[in-house]
N, C-alpha and C positions, 0 to 999 in steps of 0.2 A: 452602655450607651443604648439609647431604644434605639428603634427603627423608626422610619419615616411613617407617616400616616399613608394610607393611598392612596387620597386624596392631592398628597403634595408632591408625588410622582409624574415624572411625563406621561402622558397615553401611552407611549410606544413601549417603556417601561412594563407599564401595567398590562397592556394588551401581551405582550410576551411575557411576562409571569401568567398568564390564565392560559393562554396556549400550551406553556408548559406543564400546567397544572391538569389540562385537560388530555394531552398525551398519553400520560400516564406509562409504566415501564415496558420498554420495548420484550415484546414476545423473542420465546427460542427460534421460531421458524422466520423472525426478522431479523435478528442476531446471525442466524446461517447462512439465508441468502446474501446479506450484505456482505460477509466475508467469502463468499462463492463469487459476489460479481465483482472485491477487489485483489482475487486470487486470480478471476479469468481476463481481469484489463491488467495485470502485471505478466501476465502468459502470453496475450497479444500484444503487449508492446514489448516484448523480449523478441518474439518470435518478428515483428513487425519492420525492427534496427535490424536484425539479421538477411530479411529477405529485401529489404531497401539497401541496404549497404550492398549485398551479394550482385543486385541489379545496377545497381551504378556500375561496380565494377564492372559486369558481364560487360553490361556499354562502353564503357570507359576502352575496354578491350578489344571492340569490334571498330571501335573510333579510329584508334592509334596503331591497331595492326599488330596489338601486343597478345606474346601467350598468356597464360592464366593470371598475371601478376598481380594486377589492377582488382580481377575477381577476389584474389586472394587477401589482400591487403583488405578490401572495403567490405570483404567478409569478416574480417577480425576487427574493424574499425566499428563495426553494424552491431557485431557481439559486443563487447568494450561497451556503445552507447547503450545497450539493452539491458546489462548487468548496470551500468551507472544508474537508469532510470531503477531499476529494483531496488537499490540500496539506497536513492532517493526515499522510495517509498516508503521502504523500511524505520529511516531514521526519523522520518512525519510519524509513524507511528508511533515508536519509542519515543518521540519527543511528547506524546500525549498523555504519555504514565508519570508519575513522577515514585521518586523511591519509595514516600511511604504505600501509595498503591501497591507495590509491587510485593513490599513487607507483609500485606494486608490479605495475600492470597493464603490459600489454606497450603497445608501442605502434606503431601503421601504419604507415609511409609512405603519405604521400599520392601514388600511381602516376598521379592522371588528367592530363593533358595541362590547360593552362590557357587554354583555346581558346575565343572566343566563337562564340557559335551564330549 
């Protein structure tokens, strides 16, 4: 089957094919930082449920005239939502490979020696 002429494309079509084309492949020091700044927004928002949950509690606590309970509980509730948002993450990503990709990578030799210390 050919392809369409591109002429008998939409503009928005064609305008993102040239865009694309003018791109060209992302550099190593764009490839690093992106995974640096989706390493440190999964860092802060881990960190983020934990100090939000730990503060309800703390309030929740001074509210009701209760010991640490409320701290404690919306402290494991704050962890809970921070590990969920990770594996959120995670599974966006892995859902972006598909198996032959993954076949496609090269693969090591393991060169170490299998020696106990």
């Amino acid at each position: 089957m050919t392809e369409p002429r591109s002429d008998e494309l939409p503009f928005e079509a064609r305008l993102a094919a040239a865009r694309k084309r003018a791109e060209g492949p992302a550099t190593p020091r764009e490839v690093a930082g992106s995974a640096f700044a989706k390493g440190t927004k999964l860092a802060v928002e881990l960190v983020a449920g934990v100090l939000v949950g730990a503060a309800i509690g703390f309030w929740l606590d001074r509210l009701l005239d209760t010991s640490p309970i409320f701290l404690i509980g919306m402290f494991l509730l704050g962890l809970a939502a921070g590990f969920n948002n990770l594996m959120r993450a995670v599974r966006q990503e892995n859902a972006k490979f598909t198996q032959a990709d993954l076949e496609a990578l090269p693969v090591v030799e393991d060169d170490d020696e299998d020696e106990k210390w």
